[in-house]
C-alpha positions in Angstrom: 22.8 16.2 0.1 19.3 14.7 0.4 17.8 15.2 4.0 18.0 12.3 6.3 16.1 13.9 8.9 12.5 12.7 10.0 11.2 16.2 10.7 12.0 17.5 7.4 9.0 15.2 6.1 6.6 16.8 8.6 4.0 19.4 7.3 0.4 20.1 9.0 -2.1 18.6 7.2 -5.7 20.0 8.3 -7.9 16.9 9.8 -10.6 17.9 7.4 -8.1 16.8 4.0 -7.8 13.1 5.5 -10.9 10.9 3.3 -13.6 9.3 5.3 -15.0 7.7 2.2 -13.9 6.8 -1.4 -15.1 9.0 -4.3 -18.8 8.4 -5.6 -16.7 6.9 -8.7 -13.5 5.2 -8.8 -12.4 7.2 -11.2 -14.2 10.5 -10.8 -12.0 11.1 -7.7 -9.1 14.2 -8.8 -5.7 13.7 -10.0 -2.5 16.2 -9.9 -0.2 15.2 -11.9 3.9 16.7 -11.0 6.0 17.0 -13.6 9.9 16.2 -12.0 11.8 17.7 -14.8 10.4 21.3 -14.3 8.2 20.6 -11.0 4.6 22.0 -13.4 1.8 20.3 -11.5 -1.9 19.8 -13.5 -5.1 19.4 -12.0 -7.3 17.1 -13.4 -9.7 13.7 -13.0 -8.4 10.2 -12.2 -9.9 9.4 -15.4 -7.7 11.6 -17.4 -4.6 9.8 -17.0 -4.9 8.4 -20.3 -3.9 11.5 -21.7 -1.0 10.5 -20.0 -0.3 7.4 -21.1 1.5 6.4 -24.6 1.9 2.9 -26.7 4.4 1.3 -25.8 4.0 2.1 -22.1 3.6 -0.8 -19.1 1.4 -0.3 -16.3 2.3 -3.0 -13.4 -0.4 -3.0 -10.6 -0.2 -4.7 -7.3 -3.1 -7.7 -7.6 -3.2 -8.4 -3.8 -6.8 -8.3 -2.2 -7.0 -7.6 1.5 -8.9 -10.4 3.4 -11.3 -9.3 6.0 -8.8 -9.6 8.8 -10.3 -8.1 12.2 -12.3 -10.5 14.4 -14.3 -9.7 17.1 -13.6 -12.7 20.0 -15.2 -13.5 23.2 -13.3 -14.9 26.2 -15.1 -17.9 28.4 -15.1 -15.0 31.0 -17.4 -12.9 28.1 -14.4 -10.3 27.7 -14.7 -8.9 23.9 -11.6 -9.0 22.7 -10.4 -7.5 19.0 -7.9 -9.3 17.3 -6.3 -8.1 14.1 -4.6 -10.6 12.0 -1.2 -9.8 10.1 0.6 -12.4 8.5 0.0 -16.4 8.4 3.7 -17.9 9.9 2.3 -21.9 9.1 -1.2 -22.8 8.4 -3.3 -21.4 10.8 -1.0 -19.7 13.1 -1.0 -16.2 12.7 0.8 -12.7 14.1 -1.9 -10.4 15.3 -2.5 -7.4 17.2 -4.8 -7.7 19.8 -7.1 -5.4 21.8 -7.2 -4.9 25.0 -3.8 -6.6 25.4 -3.9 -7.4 29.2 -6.7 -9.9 28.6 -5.4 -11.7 25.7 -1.8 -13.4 27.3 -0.4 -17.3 26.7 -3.2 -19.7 26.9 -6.3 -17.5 26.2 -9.0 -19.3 23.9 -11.3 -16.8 21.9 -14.7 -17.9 20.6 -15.5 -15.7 17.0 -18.4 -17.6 16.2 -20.1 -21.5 15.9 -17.3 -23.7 15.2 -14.6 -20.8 15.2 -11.9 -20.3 17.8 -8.6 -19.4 18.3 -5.4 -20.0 20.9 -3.0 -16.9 22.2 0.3 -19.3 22.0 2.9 -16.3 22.3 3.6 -13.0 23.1 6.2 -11.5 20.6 8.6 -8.4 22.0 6.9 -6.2 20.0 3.6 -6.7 22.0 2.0 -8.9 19.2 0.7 -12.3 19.6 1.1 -15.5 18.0 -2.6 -17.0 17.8 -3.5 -20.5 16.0 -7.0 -20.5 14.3 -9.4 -23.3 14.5 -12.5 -23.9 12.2 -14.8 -27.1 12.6 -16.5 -27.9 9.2 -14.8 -25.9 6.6 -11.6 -23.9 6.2 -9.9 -21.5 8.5 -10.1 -19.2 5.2 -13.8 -19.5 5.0 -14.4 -19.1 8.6 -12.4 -15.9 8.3 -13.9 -14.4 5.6 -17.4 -15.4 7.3 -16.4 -14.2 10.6 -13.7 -10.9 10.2 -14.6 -7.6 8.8 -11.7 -5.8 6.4 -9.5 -3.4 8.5 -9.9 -0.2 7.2 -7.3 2.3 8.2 -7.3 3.5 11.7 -8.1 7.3 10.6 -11.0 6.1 9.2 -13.9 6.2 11.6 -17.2 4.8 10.6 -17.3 1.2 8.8 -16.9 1.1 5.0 -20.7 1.4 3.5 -19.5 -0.6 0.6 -16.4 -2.6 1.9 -15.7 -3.8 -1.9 -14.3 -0.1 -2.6 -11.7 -1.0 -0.4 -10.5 -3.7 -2.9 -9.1 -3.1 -6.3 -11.1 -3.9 -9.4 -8.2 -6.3 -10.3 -7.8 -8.0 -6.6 -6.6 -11.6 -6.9 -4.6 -13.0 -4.8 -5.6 -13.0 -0.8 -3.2 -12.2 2.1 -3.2 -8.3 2.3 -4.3 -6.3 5.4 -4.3 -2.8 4.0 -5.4 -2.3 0.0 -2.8 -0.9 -2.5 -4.8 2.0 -2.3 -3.1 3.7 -5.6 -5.1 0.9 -7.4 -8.6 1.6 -6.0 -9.1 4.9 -8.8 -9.3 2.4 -12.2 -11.9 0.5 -13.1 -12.1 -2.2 -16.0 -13.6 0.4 -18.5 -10.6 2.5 -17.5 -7.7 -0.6 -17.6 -9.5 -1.6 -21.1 -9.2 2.4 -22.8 -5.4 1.9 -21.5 -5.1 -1.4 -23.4 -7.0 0.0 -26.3 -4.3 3.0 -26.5 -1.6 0.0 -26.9 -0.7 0.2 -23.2 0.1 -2.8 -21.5 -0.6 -3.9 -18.2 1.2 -6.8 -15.9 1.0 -7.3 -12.2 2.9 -8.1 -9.3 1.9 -9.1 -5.7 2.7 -7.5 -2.8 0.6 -8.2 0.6 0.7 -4.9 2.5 0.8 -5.5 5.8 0.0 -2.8 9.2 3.7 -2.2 9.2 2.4 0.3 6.3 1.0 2.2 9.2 3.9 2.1 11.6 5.1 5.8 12.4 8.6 6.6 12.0 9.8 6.8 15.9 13.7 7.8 15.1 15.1 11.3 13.2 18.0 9.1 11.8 15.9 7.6 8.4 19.2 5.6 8.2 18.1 4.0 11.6 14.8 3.0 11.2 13.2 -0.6 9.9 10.9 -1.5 7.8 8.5 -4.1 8.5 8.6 -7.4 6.9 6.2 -7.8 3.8 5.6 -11.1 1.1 5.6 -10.4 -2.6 6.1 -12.3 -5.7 7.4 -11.2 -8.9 6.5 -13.6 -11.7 8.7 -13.9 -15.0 6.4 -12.9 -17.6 6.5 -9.6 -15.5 10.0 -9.2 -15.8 9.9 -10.5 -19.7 7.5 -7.2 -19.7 9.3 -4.8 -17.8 12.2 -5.6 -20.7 10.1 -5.7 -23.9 9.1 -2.2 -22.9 12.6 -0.7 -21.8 13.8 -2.3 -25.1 11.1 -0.2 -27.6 11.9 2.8 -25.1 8.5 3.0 -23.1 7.8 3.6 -19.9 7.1 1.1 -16.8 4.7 3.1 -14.8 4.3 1.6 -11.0 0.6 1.9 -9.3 1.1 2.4 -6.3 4.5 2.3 -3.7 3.7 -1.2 -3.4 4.6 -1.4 -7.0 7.5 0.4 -6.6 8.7 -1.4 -3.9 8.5 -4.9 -5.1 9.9 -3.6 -8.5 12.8 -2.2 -6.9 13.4 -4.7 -4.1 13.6 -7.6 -7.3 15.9 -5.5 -9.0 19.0 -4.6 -6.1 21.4 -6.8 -7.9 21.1 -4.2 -10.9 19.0 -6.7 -12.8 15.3 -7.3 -12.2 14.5 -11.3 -11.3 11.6 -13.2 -10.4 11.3 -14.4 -7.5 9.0 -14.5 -4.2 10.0 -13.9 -0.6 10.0 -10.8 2.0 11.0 -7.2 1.5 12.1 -4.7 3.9 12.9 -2.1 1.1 13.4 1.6 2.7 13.2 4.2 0.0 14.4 7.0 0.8 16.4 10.2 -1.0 19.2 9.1 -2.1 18.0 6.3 -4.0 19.0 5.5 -7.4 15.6 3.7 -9.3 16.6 1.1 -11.4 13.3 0.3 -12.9 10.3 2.5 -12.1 9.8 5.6 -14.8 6.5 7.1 -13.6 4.7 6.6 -10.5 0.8 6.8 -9.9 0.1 7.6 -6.2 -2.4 8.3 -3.0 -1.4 11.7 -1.2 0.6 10.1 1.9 0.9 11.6 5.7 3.7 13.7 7.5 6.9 12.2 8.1 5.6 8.5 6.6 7.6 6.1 4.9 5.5 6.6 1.8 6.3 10.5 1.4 9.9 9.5 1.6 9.7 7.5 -1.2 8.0 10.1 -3.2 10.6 12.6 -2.4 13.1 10.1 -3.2 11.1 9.7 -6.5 11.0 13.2 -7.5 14.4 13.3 -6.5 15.3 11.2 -9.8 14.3 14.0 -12.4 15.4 17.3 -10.3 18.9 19.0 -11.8 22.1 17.4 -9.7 19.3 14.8 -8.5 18.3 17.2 -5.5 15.0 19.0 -4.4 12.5 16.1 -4.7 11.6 16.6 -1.0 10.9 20.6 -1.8 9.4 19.6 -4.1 6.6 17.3 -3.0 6.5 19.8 0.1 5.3 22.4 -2.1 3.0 20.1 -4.5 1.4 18.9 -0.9 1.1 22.6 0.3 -0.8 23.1 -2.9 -3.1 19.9 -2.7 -4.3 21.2 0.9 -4.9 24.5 -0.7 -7.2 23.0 -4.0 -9.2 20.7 -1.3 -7.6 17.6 -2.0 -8.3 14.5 -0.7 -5.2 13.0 1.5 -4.3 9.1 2.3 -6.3 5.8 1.5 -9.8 7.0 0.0 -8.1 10.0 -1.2 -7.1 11.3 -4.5 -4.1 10.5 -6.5 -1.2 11.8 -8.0 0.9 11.1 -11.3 4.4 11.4 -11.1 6.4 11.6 -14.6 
């Protein structure tokens, strides 16, 4: 049986192995690639991966593109107050986060800039808050993007130097709070040598939202629940998916994202378009109906995101068992070659 158990997904991972900054090329940063069948790992560059790929094969990215979703507000008392915005309920009215908490309850009016506030209307159990936006002279979205700055991940330290690295090269379609970070190693020089090798490329959209953050706070993995996110799954995409399982290629997934909108669309054993909210929980012990090869960041210790890569692996190991040993040991070997863990990090390809 497949461990269910949070601390078996826990390994130390050395401060040092967790990127501050992207690679000085997208695809310059490194790639180890795990074979599942055998469990032979390569090392090599991001930009290798075409060696990787054959005709025939589909590579389905995740076009979401993170708005720049932390404002900095000021109460009429001149409090700062930080407010991170998660998910837009009805125009205007958002969830957030909010920081510090105590000075940001039912009523509070913050002032981001000229002609930009917003009202605290409600504070959710979970300690979030429900906050309507108001811009004078152009819209909320504008005033946003003037006003907020994109919300890198909370390891992260120092601002981004070049916050457009924290956007894939394909980002289209605005609501994200945190980038579909498996994405961020092609660029458009890369994605055309894939098409030139008779690869072919669709896209879905998932908007990845903080809940991609949120520890796991229960050892049960049955127990715990995933946070709410909005995707859409178009029907060309699904015409694609079936033109290549019909001339026996291979739908490759960038990124979990990916994977989980793939997955999420496809519970009723057939993949259908649609849009909506998923609360998908990979875990071992899942059967994939859809996803044959998975590109990847290196994910943290007992996260969501290295379940699902166990789970993965588990798909290809004899009597489907050992993908968590196995990505235990393929981790304990990144840390030891100097890889470069989580967001900014490097990749892995799963086949």
């Amino acid at each position: 049986m497949a461990s269910l158990k949070l601390s078996d997904y826990d390994f130390h991972l050395p401060e040092e192995r967790i990127a501050q900054a992207p690679a000085a090329e997208r695809d310059l940063s490194r790639l180890l690639v795990v074979h599942r069948d055998t469990g032979a790992r390569e090392h090599r560059h991001f930009r290798d991966i075409l060696d990787y790929l054959a005709p025939g094969d589909l590579l389905v990215l995740n076009d979401t593109k993170v708005i720049p979703a932390r404002l900095y507000g000021v109460r009429p008392t001149g409090a700062r107050i930080e407010v991170l915005l998660l998910e837009e309920t009805t125009r205007d009215r958002w969830v957030c986060l909010v920081r510090p908490g105590r000075k940001a309850q039912v009523g509070t009016t913050l002032h981001f800039g000229e002609g930009f506030s917003g009202h605290i209307d409600e504070v959710l159990p979970d300690g979030s808050r429900m906050i309507t936006l108001q811009a004078t002279g152009e819209p909320t979205m504008a005033a946003i993007a003037r006003h907020g700055e994109l919300p890198l991940p909370p390891y992260i330290q120092a601002k981004a130097e070049d916050p457009g690295r924290y956007q894939t090269v394909y980002a289209r379609e605005e609501g994200a709070v945190a980038a579909p970070t498996a994405g961020l190693h092609f660029t458009p020089a890369l994605l055309e040598a894939a098409r030139a090798k008779g690869v072919e490329i669709t896209q879905v959209t998932l908007h990845t939202g903080m809940g991609t953050f949120k520890p796991v706070s229960v050892e049960d993995l049955t127990d715990h629940e995933m946070h709410a996110e909005r995707y859409r799954l178009s029907a060309e995409t699904v015409e694609a998916v079936a033109r290549t399982k019909a001339r026996g290629g291979r739908v490759i997934a960038v990124g979990t994202t990916a994977v989980r909108t793939l997955e999420h669309c496809a519970e009723s054993g057939e993949l259908v378009a649609g849009s909506g909210e998923t609360r998908i929980f990979i875990y071992p012990g899942y059967r994939f109906r859809v996803v044959d090869a998975l590109v990847t960041n290196f994910h943290l210790p007992k996260s969501t995101l290295l379940m699902l890569v166990s789970a993965f692996a588990d798909q290809k190991r004899p009597g489907g068992l050992g993908g968590r040993e196995l990505m235990l040991e393929t981790y304990a070997e990144a840390i030891a070659e100097a890889y470069r863990f989580y967001s900014f990090g490097d990749a892995t390809l799963m086949l």
